[in-house]
C-alpha positions, 0 to 999 in steps of 0.5 A: 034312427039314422045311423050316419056315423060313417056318412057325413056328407053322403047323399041317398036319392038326392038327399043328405044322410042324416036327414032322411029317419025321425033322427040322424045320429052323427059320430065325431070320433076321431076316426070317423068322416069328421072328428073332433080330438075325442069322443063326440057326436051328434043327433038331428031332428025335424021335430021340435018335441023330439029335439027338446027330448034329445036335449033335456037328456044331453043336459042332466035331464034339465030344461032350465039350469036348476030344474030336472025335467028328466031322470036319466039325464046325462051330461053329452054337450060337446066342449068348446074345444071340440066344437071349434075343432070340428067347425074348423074341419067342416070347412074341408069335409066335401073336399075330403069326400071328394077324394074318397070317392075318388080313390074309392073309383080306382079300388072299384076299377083295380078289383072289377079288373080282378073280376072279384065280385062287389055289391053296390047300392044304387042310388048312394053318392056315398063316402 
């Protein structure tokens, strides 16, 4: 399980974060890389039995309207509201990355002139 809630639009080795586990779990919190007005998220997979799985479990357990496939389900569809929102916003998310690592080079240039020490993971084009 990928945890990518802070790395929407993130690269490692050249590929998108979210992309690279069994599942990508997105976080649309309002504080997060792109946030909805309220709590919302999302989860990716290549598998199609695995994504029939996730979303017979976001939707009451069910795979049709009146037939409960799957105790436990619960309802974790995002509104339209939500999803409009967060449409709207995907449109500016690699511009809003780009300023974060931006300002993130001019942290690390100010501290490295501090001689404070800092890690860094090679291979991240991180956010």
């Amino acid at each position: 399980f990928e945890d990518t809630a802070q790395a929407c639009g993130a690269l490692y080795k050249k590929r998108k974060a979210g992309t690279i586990g069994d599942y990508g779990a997105f976080s649309f919190y309002p504080t997060k890389n792109i946030g909805a007005c309220g709590d919302g998220g999302a989860i990716f997979t290549k598998s199609k039995e695995k994504y029939g799985k996730i979303k017979m479990l976001g939707n009451y357990g069910q795979s049709s309207k009146y037939y409960a496939d799957i105790a436990g389900g619960i309802n974790s569809r995002l509104d339209e509201i939500q999803s409009t929102i967060l449409r709207v916003k995907l449109k500016y998310l690699d511009r809003w990355n780009s300023t974060k690592t931006k300002l993130a080079t001019i942290y690390k240039e100010k501290i490295d002139h501090n001689n404070l020490p800092l890690q860094y993971q090679k291979g991240y084009d991180g956010v």
